[in-house]
N, C-alpha and C positions, 0 to 999 in steps of 0.2 A: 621360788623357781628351783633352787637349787636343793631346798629341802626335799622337794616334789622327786627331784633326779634319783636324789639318797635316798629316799625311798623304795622306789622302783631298784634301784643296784640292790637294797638290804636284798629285798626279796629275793633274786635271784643269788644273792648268797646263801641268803637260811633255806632255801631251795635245794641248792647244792650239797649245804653244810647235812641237809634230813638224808638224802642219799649216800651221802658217804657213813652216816652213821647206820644208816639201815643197813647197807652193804658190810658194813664191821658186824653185825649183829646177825643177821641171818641172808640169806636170798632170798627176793618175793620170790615167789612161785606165780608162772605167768601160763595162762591159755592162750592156744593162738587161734586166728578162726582167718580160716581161707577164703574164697570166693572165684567160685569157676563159673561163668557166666558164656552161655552160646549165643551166640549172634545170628540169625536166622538170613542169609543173602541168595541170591536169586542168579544163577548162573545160565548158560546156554541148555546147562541137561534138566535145568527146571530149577528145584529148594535145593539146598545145601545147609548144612551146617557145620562151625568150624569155633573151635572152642578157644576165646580168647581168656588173657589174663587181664589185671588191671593194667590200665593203661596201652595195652597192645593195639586199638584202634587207631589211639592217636601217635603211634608210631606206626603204624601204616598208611596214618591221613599223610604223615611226614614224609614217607616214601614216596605216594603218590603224585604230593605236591613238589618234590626235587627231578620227578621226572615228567616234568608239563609236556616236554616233546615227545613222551612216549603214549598215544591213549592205547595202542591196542596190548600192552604189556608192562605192567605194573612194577616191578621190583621188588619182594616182601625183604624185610628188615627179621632174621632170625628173633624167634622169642621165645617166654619163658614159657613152659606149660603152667597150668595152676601148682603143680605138687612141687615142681622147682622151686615156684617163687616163695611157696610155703617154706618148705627148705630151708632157704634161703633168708626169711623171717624168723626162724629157727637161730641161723649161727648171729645173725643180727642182735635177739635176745641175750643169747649168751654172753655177748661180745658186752652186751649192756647190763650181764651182770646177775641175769634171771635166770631160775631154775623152771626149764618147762613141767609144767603140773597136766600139762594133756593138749590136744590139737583138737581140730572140727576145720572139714573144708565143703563147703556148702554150692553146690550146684543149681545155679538158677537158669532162667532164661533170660534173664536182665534183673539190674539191679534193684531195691525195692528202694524209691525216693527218699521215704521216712525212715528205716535203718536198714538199708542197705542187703539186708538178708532177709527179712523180712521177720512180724512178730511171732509168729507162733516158734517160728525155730530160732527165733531169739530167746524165747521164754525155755527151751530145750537145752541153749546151749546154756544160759544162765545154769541150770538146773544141774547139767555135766559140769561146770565150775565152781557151782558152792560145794560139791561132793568131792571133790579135788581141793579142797582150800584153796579156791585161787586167789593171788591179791591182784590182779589184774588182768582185762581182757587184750589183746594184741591182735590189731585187724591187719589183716596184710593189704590195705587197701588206704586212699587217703579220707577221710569223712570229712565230710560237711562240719559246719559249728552247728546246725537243726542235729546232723544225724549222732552227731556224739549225744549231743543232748536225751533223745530219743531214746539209744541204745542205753545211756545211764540210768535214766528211771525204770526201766524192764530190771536188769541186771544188778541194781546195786551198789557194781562194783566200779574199781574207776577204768576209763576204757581208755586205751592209746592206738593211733594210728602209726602207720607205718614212718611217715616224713615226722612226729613226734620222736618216734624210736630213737632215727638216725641223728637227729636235733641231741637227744640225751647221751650218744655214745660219742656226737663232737665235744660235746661239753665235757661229758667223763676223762676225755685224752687230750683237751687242749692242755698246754704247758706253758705258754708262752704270752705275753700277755696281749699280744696282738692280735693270738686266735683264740682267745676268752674273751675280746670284744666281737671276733666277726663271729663266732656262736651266739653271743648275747643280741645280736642286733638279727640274726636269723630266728632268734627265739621269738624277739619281738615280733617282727613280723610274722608271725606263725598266729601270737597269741592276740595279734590285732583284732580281726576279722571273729574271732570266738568271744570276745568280752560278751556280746549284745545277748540275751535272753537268759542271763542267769539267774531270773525269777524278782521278785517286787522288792526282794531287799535291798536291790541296786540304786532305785528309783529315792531318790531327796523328796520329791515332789505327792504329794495326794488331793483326794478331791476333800476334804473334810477341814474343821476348825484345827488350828496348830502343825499342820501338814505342807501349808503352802512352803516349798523351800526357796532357795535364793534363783530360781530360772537356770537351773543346770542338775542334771541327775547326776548318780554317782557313775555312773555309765560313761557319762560324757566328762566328769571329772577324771576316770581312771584311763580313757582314752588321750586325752589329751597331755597327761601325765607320761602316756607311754610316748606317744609321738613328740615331747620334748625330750623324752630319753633317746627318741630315735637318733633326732638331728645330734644330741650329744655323742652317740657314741659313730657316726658317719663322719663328724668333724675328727675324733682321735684317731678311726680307721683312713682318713684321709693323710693327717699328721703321716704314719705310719708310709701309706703312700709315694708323701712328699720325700722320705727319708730314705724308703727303696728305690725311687727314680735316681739319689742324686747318688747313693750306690750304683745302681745300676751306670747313671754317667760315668762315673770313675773308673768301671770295669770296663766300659766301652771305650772308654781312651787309650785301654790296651789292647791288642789285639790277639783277643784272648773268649774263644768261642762259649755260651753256653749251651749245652747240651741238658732236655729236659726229660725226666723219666715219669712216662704216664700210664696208665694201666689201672685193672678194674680192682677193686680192694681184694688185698691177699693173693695177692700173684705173684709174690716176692719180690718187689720193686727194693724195698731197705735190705733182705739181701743180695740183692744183685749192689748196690752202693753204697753198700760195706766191703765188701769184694773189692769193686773195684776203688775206692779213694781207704780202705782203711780205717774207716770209722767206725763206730760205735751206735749208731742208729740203733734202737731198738727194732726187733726184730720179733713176730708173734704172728701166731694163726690166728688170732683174732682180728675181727675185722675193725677197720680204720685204726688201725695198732698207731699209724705215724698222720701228724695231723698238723707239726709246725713246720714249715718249711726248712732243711737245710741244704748248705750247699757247699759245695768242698771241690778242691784241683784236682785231678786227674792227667796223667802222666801217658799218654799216647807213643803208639811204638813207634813215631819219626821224630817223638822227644818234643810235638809240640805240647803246651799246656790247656788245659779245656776246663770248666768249671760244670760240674753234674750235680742237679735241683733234682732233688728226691721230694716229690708233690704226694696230696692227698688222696687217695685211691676216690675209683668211678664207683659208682654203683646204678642199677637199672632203677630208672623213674627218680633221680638225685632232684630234691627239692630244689625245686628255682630258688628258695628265698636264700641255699646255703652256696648255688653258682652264680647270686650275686653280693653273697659276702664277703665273698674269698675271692672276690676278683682279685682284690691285691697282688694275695700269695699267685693267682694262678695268673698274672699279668708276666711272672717267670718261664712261664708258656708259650704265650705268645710274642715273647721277644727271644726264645729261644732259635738258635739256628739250625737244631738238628733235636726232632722227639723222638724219643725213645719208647716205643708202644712195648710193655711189656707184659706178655698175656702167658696165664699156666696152660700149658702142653699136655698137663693131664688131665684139666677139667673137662666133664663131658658136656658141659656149657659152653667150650671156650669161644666158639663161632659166635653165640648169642650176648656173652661176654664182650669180646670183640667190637660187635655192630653198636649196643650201647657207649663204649668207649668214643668211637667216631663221632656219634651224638653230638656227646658235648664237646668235643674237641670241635665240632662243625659251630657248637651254642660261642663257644669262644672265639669261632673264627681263625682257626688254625690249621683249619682241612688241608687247606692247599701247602702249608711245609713240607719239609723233606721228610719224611718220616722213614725208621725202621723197627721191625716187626720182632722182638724178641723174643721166641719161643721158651718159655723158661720152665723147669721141673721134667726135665725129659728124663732124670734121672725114678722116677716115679712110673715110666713107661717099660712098660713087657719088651725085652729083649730084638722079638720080631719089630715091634711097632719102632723102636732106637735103629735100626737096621734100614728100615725105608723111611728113615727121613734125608732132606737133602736143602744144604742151604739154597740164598739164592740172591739176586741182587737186592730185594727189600725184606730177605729175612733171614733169619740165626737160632740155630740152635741150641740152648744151654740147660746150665744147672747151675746156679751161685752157689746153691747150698754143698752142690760135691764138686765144683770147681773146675767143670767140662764147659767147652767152646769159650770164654774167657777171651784166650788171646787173637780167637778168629772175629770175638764180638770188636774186640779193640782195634784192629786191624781194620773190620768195616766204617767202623765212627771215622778211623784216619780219612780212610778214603772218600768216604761223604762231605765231609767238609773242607770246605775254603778257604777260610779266614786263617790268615797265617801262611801261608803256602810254603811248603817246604822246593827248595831249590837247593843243587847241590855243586858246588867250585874249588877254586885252589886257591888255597892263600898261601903267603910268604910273610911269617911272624917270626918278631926278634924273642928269643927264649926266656927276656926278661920279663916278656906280660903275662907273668903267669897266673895273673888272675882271668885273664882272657880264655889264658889255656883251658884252664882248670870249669869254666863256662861252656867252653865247645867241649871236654869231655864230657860234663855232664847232660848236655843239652841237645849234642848232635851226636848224628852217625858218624865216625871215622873212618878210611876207608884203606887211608897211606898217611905213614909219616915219616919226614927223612930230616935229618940232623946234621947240616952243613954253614960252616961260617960264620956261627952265633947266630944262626936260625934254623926253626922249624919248618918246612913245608908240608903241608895236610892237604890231603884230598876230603873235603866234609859234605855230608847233608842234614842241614840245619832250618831251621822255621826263617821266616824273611825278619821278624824281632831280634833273632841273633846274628844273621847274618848281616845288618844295620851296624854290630855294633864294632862288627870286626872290619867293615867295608873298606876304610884304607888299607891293608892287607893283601887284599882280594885280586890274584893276580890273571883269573882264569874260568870258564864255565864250563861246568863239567856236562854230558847229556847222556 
């Protein structure tokens, strides 16, 4: 059994191990091929047509079905056009490492069952691909395990889907070993459902003399193999689990808020918390740059303390198998008390950016938090456009990278939150404890102090943790 396991991990090492050597060695050069498909619907003024992308139905089934009490008025869920999401499979390659060798975006009226584009302009795009030397096709769409199939015999070449892409760039940037298990067990599950038809060499079994095998194919060998890799690596990501809860306990015995920063990949989330705690977070235009969770104190202007979780950026249509691998990390989410939506101000996505965010913040169960809205890269915006914006109770305007709205962003986290409550009084301290002293300097607002008797008297505003600690002292409330 265990053999079986080491098996299955080699492979996903020598996996690993051929892409970082290929990466040392040159960049595949990648083709992408889009998919613009119209949907033909039947309105009051008669036919329409309205051009969706992948998966944009089932993000408007999902609108439709959130608002049951509405029939005569739908709600639409901003999306992407076809040339966006191309785009956007565009900085995904890169981000993975590939050099685009050429694009194809293919307009249909519906998808075609058996490759999706259908053959004749499969055999076309093949054709634009081996003329480009490409080493791989990149569908902006997710395929079938038939339709990979299908599209590889036409072509040749080897084909990836979109939810493959992003699977390879989790992998490329986990560091940690907790997030090179929840990508390894998102892989799996990826590569479950695709084992089955990959031709007669799989099969143990035939109809002929010396052919009989032992009553299991290699199919059903190599799945079973993987589904005891499963259970092993849900048992470590559990361990891991077990180890964040009783962290988590520890932190929750003090009262001491987390604040979670979430937002769509490359919206400057790790500069915005490098800013504000001083760290070191890498920091890149590349997308899913930051992929292990960390977390660090932050310093609040009423001097309470707060702890800020810099999570995995969103992305539009994010595979379910990697928003249930990372529930762990993203369990920091939803025990957070205050999220931090942090959306670029200058993408001309950001609204469709946005609504995807919600998504899965709703997949997680976190809709209903306190949320605020960070506006970030306004530094990138035209002078007129920085001139008509205006904060407001659920949003904020900044720039991490040039260091504008900062102290107004911090100022709103104070006021949003609860935990800790700052209260302000008089105390009457002998000038001996000046370890005390030296606590309410650093900790609290001052406001008077006077030096009579062999004591101090302060007027302070401090968190109720320090104010606890001084409370024999405490001679007065101030308002």
């Amino acid at each position: 059994m265990r053999g079986s396991e080491s098996t299955v991990s080699r492979q996903f090492a020598a996996s690993r191990q051929r892409k970082t050597i290929q990466a040392g060695t040159r960049k595949e050069r990648a083709f992408l091929v889009g998919l613009d498909y119209h949907k033909r619907s039947k309105g009051a003024g008669g036919k329409g047509k309205s051009s969706l992308t992948s998966g944009a139905q089932a993000a408007r089934d999902n609108a439709a079905g959130s608002s049951a009490g509405s029939i005569s008025k739908v709600p639409t869920i901003p999306e992407f056009s076809a040339q966006e999401s191309l785009d956007e499979l565009r900085s995904l390659a890169t981000s993975a490492g590939a050099e685009i060798a050429g694009e194809f975006l293919q307009h249909r009226d519906r998808p075609d069952p058996a490759t999706l584009i259908g053959k004749g302009k499969l055999e076309e795009i093949s054709a634009a691909a081996a003329s480009v030397s490409a080493d791989l096709l990149l569908f902006d769409h997710d395929l079938t395990a038939s339709q990979q199939r299908n599209i590889e015999k036409v072509v040749h070449t080897r084909v990836i889907d979109r939810t493959q892409l992003i699977l390879d760039i989790f992998a490329k940037h986990a560091r940690t070993r907790e997030g090179q298990l929840q990508v390894e067990l998102a892989q799996l599950d990826y590569m479950l459902p695709r084992l089955g038809g990959r031709g007669i060499e799989m099969s143990q079994l035939g109809g002929g003399i010396g052919t009989r095998g032992p009553g299991e194919t290699q199919l059903e060998t190599d799945r079973r193999k993987i589904y005891r890799r499963i259970r092993h690596v849900k048992e470590q990501i559990e361990n891991v689990r077990r180890v964040r809860a009783q962290q988590r306990q520890r932190r929750e015995a003090v009262p001491v808020a987390t604040v979670a920063l979430v937002g769509y990949t490359n919206a400057g989330k790790s500069t915005l918390f490098n800013v504000l705690t001083q760290a070191a977070v890498l920091e890149s235009p590349r997308m899913f740059a930051t992929l292990d969770p960390t977390i660090r104190a932050v310093m609040l202007p009423s001097k309470r303390k707060v702890l800020l979780s810099d999570t995995v950026g969103f992305i539009r249509n994010l595979p379910h198998t990697l928003v249930s691998a990372f529930r762990a990390t993203l369990e920091e989410v939803q025990r957070a008390a205050l999220v931090i939506h942090v959306s670029d101000a200058s993408s001309p996505l950001s609204v469709e950016q946005d609504a995807q965010v919600d998504r899965v913040l709703k997949e997680l169960e976190v809709g209903d938090k306190p949320r605020l809205l960070v506006m970030n890269k306004i530094d990138l915006l035209s002078p007129t456009q920085r001139e008509s914006l205006r904060d407001d109770e659920v949003s904020v305007h900044i720039s991490a990278a040039k260091d504008i709205g900062i102290s107004t962003l911090l100022e709103r986290i104070d006021e949003m939150l609860s935990e800790d409550a700052v209260s302000r009084v008089v105390l009457r301290m002998p000038q001996q404890e000046g370890k005390l002293l030296a606590l309410l300097e650093a900790r609290s607002r001052i406001y008077s102090r006077n030096y009579k008797d062999g004591l101090v008297e302060l007027e302070v505003e401090a968190p109720d943790s320090i104010i606890r600690r001084v409370r024999d002292w405490v001679v007065g409330v101030s308002t």
